[in-house]
N, C-alpha and C positions, 0 to 999 in steps of 0.2 A: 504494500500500500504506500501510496506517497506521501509526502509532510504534509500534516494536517495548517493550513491557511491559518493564518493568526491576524486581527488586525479588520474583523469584517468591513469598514468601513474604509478601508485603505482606497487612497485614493481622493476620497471628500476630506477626509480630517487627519491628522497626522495622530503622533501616538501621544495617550494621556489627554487623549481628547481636543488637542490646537489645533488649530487651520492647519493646513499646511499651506507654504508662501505659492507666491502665484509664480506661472511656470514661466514668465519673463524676468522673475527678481532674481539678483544675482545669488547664487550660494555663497557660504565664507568659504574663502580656502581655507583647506584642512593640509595640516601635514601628515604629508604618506606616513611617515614612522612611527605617528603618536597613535595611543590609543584611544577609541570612541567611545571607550567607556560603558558602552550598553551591552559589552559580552557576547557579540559576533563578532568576529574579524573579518574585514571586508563587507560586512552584510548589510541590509537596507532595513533601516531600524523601526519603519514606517510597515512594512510584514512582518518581519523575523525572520526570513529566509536568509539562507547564506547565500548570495551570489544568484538565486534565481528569481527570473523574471515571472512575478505573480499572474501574467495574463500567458503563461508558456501554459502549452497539454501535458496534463497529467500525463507523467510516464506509463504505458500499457503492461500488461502483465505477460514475462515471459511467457513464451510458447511453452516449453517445458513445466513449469509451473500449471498451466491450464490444462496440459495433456489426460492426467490421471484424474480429476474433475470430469473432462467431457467421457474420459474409460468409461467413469462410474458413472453417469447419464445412460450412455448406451447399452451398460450391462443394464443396467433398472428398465430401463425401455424395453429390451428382449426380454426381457423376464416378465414384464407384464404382457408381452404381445405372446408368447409362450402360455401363459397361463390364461388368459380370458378371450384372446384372438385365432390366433391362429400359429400349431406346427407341425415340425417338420419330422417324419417317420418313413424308418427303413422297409422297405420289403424285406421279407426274410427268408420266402421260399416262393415255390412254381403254384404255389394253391390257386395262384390271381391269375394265372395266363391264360389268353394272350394280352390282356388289358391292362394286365400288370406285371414285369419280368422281374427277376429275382434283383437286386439291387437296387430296383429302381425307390427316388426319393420321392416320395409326397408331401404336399401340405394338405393340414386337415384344418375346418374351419371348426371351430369350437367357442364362437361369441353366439350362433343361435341357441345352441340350446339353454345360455343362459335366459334366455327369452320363454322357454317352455317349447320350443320347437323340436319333436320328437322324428327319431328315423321314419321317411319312409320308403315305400318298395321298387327297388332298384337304384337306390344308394349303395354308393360302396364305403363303408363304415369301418371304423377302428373300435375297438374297443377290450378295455381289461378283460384278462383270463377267468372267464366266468365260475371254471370250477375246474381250473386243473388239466385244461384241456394239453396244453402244451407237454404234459408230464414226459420224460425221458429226452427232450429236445438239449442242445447243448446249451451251454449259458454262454453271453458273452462276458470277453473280462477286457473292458477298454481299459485303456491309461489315464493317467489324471488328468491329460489336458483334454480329451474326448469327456472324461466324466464330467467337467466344468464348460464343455461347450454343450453338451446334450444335455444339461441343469437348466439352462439360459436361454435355449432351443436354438442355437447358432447350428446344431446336429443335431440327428433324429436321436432316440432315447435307445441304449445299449441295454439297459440293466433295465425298465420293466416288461411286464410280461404281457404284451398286447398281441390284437390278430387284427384283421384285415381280412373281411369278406362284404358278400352283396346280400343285400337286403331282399328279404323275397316276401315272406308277409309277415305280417304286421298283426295288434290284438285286435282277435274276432277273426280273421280271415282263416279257412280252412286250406291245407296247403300237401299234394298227395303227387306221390309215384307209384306209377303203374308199369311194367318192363322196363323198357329203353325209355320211356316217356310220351307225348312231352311234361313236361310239368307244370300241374294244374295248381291256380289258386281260385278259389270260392269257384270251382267246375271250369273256369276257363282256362284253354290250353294257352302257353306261355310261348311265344315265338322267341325262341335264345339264339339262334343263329350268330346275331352278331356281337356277343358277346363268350356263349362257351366257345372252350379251347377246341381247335380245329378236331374232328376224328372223335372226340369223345359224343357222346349221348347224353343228354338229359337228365335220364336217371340212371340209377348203375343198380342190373342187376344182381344182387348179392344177399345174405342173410343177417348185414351187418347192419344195416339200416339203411340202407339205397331203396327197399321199399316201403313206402310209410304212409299213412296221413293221419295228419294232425291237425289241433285247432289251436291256435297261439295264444293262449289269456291274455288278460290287461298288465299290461306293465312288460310286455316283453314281445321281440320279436326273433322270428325265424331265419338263418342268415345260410348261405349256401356259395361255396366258391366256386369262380367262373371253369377252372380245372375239375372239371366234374369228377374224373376216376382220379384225383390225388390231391383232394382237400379234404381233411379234418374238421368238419364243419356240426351244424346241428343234426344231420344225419347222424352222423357215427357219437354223437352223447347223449343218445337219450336217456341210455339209465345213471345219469348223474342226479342233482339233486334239483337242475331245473328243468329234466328229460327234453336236454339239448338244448333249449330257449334259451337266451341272451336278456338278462335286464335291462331296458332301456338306462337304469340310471348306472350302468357299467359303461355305456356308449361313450365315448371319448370324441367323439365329431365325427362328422363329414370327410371325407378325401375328394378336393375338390379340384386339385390338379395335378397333375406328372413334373414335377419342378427337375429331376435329374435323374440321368443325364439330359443336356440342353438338344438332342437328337428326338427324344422320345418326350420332350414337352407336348401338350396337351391337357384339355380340361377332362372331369370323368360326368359326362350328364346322366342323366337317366333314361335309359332303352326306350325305344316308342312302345314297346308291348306289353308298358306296365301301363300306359294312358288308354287301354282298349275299354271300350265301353263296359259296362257289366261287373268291371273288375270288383269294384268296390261295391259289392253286392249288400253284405251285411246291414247296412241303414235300410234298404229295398226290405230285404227277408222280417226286420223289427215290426216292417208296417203291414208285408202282408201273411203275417202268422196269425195262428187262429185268435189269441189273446189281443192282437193289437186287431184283427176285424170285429172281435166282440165286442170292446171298449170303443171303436169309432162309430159303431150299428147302437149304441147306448144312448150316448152324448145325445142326438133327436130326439128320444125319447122323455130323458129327463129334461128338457128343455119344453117338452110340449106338457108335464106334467108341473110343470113351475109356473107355467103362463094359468094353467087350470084354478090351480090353487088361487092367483093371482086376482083370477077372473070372479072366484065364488068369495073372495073377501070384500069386495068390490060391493 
């Protein structure tokens, strides 16, 4: 910091409060050798400064000196964009191919669901190890300066235990394979083409869980990867403790683009053959089940019994 100004009025009045003379009157001479007696040498008794000129700019503050300031700015900035915005995660295996290849980086968007905005179907999603799914997988062991770049999200995270699949349905929807496929949500066949991996099927037939159907409850959805015969998905856990379901509030965000490598950039949208009509049947099936025709075949009637009463009070 530079010398703190002394003398606020400097300029109009001189020190201890006198005019100071007018800037045509002569000065006394002073002898260079003697001393002025007010305890600067050289200096203008009228500031306090030694030797500097009171309308000169403040001296700026080293570069050096500011460097580790703006460090810690930008660590706090990633750390917050890391934590309520948006980041960044490894692939870790061929589960996602061809849409997603084994190393490739993503970013995940993770500020909606602070909003309540929940998965839906044909997202491709990250999310904590719901129950152990990973079990036997290797671990990684970064370094410390990877440990403190994927703390900060400047790198995708080494050490937790997340996956990376595509969202198929969601709570209420019913979700089944039959053979090879295709794969049905709430009855309707799921056109996958341009997303499963080349040669694979839809469904895989086996006694693992390739054939299934199920109905998703609330608070969780059904997730299923684009490598049909080599993903570890909610097929193959259902006798765990959420019989394969994923908790929505395990969901870690969105993957909403291919950040690297810069060859294989691109955004991940969601298939057109999740937007086919019919899909989202279950609010359709609520109105016309027999409960919800006897309750709307009602309502007229006690309406025309209201007006009765109404009419004989009258």
């Amino acid at each position: 910091m530079g010398d703190v100004a002394v003398g606020a009025r400097s300029g109009h009045e001189g020190p201890e409060g006198q005019p100071e003379r007018p800037e045509d009157a002569a000065a006394p001479a002073v002898d260079p050798g003697s001393d002025s007696g007010d305890g600067s040498e050289g200096g203008d008794a009228s500031t306090g400064r030694s030797g500097q000129d009171p309308k000169s700019p403040k001296k700026q503050r080293s570069f050096w000196k500011e460097l580790p300031i703006l460090i810690g700015i930008a660590l706090v900035l990633a750390l917050i964009i890391k934590t309520f915005l948006v980041q960044a995660f490894s692939i870790p295996s061929d589960s996602m191919q061809n849409t997603l290849q084994q190393g490739d980086r993503v970013l995940v968007d993770k500020l909606t669901p602070w909003f309540g905005s929940e998965p839906e179907r044909g997202e491709v999603v990250v999310f904590h190890d719901p129950d152990n799914w990973l079990a036997g997988e290797p671990t990684a062991n970064p370094n410390a300066l990877q440990t403190v770049l994927s703390w900060i999200g400047l790198m995708p995270s080494a050490e937790e235990k997340d996956l990376i699949k595509r969202v198929i349905g969601v709570a209420g929807d019913t979700v089944e394979c039959n053979g090879t496929g295709p794969l049905k949500v709430n009855g309707k066949a799921l056109n996958e083409s341009s997303y499963v991996y080349a040669g694979n099927t839809p469904c895989s037939q086996d006694e693992d869980g390739g054939q299934f159907k199920v109905k998703v409850p609330k608070g969780m959805i059904w997730v299923m990867g684009d490598h049909r015969q080599n993903s570890r998905d909610s097929r193959y856990n259902q006798a765990d403790e959420h019989h394969g379901m994923v908790p929505v509030n395990e969901v870690v965000g969105r993957a909403i683009v291919k950040a690297w490598p810069v060859s294989r950039w691109g955004t991940l949208p969601v298939p057109d053959t999740f937007d086919q009509p019919g899909l989202s049947a279950q609010a359709a099936a609520a109105v016309t089940s027999p409960g919800a025709v006897a309750l709307l075949g009602a309502a007229p009637l006690v309406l025309v019994r209201r007006r009765r009463r109404a009419s004989k009070g009258d």
